[in-house]
PyMOL Python script that loads the backbone (N, CA, C, O; Angstrom):
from pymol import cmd

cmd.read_pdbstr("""\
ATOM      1  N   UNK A   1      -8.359   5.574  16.598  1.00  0.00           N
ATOM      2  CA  UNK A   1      -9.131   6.647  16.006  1.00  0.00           C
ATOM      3  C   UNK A   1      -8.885   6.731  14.503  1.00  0.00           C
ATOM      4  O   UNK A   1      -9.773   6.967  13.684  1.00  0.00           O
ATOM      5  N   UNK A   2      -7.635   6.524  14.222  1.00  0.00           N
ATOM      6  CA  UNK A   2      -7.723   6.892  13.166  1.00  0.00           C
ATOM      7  C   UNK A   2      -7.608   5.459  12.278  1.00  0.00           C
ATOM      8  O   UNK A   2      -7.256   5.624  11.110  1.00  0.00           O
ATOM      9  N   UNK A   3      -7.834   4.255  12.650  1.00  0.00           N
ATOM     10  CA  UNK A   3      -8.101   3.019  11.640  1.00  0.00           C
ATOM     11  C   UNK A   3      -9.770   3.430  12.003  1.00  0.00           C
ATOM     12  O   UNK A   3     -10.317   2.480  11.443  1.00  0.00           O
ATOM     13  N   UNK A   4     -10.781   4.170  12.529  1.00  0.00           N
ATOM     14  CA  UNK A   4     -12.163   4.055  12.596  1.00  0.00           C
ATOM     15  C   UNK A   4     -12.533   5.163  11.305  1.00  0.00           C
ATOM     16  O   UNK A   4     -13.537   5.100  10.596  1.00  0.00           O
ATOM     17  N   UNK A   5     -11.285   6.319  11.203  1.00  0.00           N
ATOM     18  CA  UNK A   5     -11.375   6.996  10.540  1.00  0.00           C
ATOM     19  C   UNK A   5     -11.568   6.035   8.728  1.00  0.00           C
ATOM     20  O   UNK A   5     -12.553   6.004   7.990  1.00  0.00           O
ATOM     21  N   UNK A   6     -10.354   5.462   8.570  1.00  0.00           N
ATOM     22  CA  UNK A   6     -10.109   4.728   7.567  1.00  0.00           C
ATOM     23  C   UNK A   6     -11.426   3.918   7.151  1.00  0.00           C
ATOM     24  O   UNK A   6     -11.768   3.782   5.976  1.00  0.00           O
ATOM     25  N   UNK A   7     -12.049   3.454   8.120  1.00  0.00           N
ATOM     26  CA  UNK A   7     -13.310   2.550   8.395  1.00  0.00           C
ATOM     27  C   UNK A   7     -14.737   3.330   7.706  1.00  0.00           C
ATOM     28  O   UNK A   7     -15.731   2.686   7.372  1.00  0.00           O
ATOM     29  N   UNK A   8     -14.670   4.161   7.633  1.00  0.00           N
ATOM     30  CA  UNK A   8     -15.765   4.887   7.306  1.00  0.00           C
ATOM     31  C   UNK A   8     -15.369   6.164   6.338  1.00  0.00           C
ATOM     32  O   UNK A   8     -16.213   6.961   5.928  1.00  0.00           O
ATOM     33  N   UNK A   9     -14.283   6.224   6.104  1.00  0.00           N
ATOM     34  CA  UNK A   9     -13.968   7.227   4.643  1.00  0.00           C
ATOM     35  C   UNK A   9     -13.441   6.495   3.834  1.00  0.00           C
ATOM     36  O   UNK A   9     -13.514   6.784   2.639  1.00  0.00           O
ATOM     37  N   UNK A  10     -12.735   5.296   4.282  1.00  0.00           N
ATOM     38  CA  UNK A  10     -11.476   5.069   3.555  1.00  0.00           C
ATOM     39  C   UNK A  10     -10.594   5.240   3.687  1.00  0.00           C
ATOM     40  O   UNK A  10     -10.408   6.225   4.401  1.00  0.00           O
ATOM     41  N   UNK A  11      -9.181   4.451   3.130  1.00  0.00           N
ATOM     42  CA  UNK A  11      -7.481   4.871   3.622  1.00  0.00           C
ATOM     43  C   UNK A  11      -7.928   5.661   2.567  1.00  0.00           C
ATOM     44  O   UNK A  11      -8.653   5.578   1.575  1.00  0.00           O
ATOM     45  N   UNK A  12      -6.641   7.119   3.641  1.00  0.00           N
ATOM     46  CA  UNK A  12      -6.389   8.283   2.881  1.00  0.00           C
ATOM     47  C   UNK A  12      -4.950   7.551   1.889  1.00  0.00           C
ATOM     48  O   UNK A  12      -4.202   6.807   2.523  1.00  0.00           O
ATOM     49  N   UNK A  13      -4.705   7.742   0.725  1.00  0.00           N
ATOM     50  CA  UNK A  13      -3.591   7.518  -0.046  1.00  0.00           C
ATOM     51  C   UNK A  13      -2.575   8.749  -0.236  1.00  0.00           C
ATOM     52  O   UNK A  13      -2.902   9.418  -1.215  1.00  0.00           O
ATOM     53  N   UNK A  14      -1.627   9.154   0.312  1.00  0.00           N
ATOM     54  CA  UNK A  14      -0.448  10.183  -0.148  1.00  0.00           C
ATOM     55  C   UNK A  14       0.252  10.083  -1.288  1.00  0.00           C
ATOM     56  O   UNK A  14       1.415   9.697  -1.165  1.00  0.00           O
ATOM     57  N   UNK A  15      -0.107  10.305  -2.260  1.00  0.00           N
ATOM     58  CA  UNK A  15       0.362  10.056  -4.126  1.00  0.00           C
ATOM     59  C   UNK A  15       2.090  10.821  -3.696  1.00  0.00           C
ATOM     60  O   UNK A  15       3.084  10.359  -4.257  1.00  0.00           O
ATOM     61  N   UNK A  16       2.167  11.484  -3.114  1.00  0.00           N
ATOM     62  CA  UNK A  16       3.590  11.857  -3.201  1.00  0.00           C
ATOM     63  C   UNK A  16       4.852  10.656  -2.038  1.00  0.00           C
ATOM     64  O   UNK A  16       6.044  10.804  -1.772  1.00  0.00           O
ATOM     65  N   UNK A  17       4.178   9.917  -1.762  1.00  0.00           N
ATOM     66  CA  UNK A  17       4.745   8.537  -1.151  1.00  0.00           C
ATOM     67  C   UNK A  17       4.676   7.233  -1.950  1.00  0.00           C
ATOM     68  O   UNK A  17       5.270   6.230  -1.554  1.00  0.00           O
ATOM     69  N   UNK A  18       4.011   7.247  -2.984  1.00  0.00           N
ATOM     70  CA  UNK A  18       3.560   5.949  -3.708  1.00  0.00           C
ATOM     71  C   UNK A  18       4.918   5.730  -4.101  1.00  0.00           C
ATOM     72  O   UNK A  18       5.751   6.568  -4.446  1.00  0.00           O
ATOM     73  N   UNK A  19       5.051   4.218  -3.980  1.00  0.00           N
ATOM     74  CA  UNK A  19       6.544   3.840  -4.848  1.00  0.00           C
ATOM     75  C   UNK A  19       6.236   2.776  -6.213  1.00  0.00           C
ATOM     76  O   UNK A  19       5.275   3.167  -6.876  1.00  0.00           O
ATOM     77  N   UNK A  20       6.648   1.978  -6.539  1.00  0.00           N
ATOM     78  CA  UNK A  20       6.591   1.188  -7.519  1.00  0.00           C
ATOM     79  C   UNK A  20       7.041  -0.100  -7.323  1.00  0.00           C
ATOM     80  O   UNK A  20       8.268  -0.084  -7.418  1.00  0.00           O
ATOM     81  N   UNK A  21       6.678  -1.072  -7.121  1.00  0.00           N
ATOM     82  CA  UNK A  21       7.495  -2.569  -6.300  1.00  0.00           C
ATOM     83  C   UNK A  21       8.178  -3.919  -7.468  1.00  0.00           C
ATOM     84  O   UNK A  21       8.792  -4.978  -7.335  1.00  0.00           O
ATOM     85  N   UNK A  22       7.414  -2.786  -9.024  1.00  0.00           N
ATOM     86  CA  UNK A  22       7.886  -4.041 -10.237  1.00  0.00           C
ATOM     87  C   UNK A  22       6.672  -4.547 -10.609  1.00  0.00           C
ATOM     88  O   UNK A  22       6.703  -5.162 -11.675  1.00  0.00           O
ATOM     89  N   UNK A  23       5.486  -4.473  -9.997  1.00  0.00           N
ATOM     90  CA  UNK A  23       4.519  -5.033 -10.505  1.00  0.00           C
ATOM     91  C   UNK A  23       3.434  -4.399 -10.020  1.00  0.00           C
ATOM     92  O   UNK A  23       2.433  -4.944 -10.485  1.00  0.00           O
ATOM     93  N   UNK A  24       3.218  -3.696  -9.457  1.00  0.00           N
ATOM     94  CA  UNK A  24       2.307  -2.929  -8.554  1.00  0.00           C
ATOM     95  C   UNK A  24       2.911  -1.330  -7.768  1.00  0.00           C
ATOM     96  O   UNK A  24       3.929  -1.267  -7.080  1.00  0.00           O
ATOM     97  N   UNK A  25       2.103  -0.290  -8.050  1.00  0.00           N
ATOM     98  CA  UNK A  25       2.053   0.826  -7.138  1.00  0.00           C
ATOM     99  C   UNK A  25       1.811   0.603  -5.888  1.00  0.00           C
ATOM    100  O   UNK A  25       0.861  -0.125  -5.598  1.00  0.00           O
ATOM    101  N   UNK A  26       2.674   1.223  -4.806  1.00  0.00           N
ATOM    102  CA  UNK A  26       2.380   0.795  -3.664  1.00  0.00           C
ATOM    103  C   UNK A  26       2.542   1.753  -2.225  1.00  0.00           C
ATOM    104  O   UNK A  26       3.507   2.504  -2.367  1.00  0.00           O
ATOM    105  N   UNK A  27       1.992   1.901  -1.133  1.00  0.00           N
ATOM    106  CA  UNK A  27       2.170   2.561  -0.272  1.00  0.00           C
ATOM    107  C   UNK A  27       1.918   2.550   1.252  1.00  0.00           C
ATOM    108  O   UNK A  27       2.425   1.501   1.650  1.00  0.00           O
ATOM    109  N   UNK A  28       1.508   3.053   2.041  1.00  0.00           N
ATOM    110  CA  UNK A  28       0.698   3.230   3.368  1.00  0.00           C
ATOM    111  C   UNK A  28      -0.230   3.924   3.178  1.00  0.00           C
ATOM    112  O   UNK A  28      -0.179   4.868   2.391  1.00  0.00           O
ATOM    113  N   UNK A  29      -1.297   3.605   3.866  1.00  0.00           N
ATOM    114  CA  UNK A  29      -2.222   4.508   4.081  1.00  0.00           C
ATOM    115  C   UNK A  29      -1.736   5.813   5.347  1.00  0.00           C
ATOM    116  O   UNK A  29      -1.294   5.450   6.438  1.00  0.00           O
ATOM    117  N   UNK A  30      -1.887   7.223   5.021  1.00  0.00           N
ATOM    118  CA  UNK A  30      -1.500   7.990   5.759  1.00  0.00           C
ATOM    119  C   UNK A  30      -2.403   8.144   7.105  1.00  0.00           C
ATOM    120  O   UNK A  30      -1.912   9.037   7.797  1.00  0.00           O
ATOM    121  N   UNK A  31      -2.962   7.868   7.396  1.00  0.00           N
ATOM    122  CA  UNK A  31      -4.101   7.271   8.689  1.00  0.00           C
ATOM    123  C   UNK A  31      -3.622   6.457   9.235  1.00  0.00           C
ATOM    124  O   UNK A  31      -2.815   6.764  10.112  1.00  0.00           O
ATOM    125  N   UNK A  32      -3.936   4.878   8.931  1.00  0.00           N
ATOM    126  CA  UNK A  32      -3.754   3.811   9.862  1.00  0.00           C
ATOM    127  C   UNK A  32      -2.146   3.023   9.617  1.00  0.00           C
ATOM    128  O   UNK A  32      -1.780   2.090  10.332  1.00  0.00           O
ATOM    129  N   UNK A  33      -1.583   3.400   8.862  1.00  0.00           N
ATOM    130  CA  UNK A  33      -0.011   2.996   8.612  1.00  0.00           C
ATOM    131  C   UNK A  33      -0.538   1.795   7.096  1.00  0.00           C
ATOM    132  O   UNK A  33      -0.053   1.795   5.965  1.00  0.00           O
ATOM    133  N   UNK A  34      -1.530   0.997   7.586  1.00  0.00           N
ATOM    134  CA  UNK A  34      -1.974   0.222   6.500  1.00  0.00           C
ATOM    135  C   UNK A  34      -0.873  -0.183   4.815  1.00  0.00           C
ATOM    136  O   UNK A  34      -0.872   0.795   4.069  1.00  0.00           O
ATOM    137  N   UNK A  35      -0.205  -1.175   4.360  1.00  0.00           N
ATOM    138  CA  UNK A  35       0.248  -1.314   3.236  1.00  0.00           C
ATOM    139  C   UNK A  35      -1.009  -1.351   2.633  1.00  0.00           C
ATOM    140  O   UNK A  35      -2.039  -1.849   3.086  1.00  0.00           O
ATOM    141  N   UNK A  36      -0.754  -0.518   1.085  1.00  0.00           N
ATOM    142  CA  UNK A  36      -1.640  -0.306   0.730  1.00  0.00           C
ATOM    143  C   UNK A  36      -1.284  -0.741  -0.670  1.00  0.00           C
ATOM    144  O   UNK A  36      -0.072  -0.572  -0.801  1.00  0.00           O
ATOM    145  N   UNK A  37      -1.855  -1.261  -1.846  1.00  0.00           N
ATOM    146  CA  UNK A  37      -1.674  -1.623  -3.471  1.00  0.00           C
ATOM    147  C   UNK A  37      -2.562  -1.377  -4.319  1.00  0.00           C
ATOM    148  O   UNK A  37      -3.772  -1.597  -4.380  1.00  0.00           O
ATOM    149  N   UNK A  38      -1.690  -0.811  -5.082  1.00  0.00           N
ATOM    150  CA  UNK A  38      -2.995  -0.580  -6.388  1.00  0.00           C
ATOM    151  C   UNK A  38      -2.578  -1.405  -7.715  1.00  0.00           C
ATOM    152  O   UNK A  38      -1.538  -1.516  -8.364  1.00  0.00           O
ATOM    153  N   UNK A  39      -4.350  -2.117  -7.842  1.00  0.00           N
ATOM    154  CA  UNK A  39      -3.903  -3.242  -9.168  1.00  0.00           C
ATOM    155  C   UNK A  39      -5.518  -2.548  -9.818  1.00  0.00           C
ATOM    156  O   UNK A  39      -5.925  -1.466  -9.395  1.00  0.00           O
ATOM    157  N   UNK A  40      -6.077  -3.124 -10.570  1.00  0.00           N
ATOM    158  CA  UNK A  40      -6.396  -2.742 -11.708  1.00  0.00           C
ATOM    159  C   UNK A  40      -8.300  -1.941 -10.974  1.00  0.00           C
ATOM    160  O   UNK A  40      -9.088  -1.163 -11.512  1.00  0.00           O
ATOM    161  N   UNK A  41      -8.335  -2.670  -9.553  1.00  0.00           N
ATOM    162  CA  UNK A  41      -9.326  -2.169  -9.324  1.00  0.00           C
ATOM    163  C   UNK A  41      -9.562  -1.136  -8.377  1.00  0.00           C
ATOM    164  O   UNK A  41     -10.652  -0.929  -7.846  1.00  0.00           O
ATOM    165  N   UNK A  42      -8.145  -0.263  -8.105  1.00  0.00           N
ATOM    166  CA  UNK A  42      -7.987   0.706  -7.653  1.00  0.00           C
ATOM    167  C   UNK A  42      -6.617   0.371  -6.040  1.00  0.00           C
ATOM    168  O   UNK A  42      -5.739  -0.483  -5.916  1.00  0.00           O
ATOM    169  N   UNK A  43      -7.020   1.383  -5.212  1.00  0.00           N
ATOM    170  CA  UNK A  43      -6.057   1.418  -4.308  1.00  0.00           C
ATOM    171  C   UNK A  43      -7.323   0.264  -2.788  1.00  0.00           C
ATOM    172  O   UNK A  43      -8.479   0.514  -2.443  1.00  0.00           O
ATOM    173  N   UNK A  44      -6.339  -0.941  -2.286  1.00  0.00           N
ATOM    174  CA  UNK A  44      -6.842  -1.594  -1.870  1.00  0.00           C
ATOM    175  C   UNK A  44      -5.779  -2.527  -0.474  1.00  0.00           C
ATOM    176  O   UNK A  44      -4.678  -2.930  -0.849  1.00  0.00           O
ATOM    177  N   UNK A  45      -6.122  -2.755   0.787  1.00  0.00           N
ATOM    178  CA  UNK A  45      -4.854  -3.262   1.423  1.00  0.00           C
ATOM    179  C   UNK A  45      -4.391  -4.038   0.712  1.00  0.00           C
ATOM    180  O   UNK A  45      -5.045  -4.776  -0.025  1.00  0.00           O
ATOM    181  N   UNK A  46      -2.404  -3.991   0.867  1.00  0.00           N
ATOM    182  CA  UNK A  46      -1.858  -5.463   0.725  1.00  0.00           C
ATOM    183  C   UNK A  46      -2.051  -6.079   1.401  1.00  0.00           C
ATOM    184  O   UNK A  46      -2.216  -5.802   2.589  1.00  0.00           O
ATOM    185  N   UNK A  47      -2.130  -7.689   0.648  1.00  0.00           N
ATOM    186  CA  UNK A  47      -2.717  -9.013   1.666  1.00  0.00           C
ATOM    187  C   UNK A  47      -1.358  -9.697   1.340  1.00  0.00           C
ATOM    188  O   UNK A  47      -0.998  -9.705   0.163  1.00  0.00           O
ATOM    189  N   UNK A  48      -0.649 -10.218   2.206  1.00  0.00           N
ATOM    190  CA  UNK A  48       0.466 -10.655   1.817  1.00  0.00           C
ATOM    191  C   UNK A  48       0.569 -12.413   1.574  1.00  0.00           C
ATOM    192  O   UNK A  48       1.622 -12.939   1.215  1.00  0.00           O
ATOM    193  N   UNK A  49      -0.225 -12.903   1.736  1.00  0.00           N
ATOM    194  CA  UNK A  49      -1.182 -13.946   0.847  1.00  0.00           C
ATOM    195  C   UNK A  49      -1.177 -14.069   0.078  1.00  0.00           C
ATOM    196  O   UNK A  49      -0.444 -14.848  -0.533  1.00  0.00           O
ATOM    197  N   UNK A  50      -2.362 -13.056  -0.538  1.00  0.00           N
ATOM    198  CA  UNK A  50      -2.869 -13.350  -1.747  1.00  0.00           C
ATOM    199  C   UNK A  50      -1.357 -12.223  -3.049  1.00  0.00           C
ATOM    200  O   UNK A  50      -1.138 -12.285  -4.259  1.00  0.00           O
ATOM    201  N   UNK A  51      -0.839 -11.533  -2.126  1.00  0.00           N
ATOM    202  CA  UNK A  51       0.009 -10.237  -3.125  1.00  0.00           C
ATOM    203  C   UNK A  51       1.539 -10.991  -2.817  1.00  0.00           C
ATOM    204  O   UNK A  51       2.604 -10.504  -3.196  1.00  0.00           O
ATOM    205  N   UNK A  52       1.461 -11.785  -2.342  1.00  0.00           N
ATOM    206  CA  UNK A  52       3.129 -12.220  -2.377  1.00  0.00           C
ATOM    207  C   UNK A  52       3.609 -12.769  -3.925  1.00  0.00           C
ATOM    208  O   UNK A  52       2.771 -13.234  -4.698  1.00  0.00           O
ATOM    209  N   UNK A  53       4.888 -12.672  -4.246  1.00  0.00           N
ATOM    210  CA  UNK A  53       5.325 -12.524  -5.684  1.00  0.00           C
ATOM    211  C   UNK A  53       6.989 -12.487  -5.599  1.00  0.00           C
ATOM    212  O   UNK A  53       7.470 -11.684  -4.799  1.00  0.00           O
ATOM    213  N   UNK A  54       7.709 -13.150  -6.228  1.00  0.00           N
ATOM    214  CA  UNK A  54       9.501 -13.193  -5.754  1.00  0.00           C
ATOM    215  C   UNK A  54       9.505 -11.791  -6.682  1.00  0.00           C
ATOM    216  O   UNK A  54      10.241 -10.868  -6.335  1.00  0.00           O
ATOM    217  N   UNK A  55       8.592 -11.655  -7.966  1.00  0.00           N
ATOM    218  CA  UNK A  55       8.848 -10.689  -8.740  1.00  0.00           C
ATOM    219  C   UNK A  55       9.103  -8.889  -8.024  1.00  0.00           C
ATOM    220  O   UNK A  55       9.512  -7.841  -8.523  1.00  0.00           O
ATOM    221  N   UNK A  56       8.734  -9.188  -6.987  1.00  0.00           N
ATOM    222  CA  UNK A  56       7.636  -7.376  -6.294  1.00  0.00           C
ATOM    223  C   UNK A  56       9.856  -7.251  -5.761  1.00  0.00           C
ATOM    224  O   UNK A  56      10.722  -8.037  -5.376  1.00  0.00           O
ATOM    225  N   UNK A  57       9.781  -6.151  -6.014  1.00  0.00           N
ATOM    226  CA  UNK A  57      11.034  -5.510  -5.470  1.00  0.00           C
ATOM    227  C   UNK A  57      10.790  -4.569  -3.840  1.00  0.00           C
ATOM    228  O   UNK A  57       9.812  -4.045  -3.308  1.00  0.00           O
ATOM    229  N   UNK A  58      12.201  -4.717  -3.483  1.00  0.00           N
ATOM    230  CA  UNK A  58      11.822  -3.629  -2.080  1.00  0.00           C
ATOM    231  C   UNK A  58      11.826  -2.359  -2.300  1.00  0.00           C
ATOM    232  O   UNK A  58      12.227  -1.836  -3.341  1.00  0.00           O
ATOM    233  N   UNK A  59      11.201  -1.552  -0.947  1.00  0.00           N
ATOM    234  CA  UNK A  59      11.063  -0.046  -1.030  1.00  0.00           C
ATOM    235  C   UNK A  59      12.523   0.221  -1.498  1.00  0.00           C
ATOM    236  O   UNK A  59      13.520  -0.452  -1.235  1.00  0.00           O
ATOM    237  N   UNK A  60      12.405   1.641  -2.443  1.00  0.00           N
ATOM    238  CA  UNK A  60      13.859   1.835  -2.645  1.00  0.00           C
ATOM    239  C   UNK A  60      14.047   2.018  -1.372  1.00  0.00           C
ATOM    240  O   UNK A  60      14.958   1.205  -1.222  1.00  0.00           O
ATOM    241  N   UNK A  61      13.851   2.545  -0.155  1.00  0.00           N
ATOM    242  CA  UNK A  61      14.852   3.120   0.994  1.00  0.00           C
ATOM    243  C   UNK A  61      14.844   2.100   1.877  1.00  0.00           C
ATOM    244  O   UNK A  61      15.095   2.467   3.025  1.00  0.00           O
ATOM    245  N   UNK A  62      14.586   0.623   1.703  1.00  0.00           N
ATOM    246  CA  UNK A  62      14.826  -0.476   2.572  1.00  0.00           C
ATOM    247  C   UNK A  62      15.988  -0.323   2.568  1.00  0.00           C
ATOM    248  O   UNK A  62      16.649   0.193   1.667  1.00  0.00           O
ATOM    249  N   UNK A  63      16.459  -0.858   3.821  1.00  0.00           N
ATOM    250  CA  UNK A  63      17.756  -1.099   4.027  1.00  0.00           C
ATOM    251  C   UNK A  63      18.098  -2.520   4.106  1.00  0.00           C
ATOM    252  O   UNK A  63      17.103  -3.159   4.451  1.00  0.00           O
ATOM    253  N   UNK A  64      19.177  -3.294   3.909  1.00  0.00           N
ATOM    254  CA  UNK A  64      19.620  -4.808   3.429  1.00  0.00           C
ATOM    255  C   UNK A  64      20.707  -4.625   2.521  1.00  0.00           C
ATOM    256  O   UNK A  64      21.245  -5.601   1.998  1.00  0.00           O
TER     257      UNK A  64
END
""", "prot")
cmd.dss("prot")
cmd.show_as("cartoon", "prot")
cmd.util.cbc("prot")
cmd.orient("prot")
C-alpha cells in the first residue's frame, strides 16, 4: 500500500532524517523504506550502481 502510495504521489522525504554521506544528502523514503538521494536534480532513489562511490561515508548511527 504504501510503495502504491509512493507510486502516484511520490516518496514522502522526512527533512528531519536526512543525513549527509560526503557527497550527497541522503535518506529513506518515509512510506516505502526506499534509500533515497539528493543530487542536483532533486530527491530521487539510490541506485547502488549507478551511486556507488568509496568517497560516500556511512550513516552516522551505523554500527561497525
Amino acid at each position: 500500500m504504501s510503495s502504491l502510495l509512493c507510486i502516484l504521489k511520490s516518496h514522502k522525504i522526512n527533512r528531519n532524517r536526512v543525513w549527509f554521506d560526503g557527497l550527497h544528502h541522503r535518506t529513506n523514503c518515509d512510506r516505502c523504506g526506499l534509500p533515497m538521494i539528493r543530487d542536483i536534480t532533486g530527491w530521487r532513489p539510490f541506485d547502488p550502481q549507478q551511486d556507488a562511490d568509496s568517497r560516500r561515508g556511512p550513516h552516522p548511527n551505523a554500527q561497525g
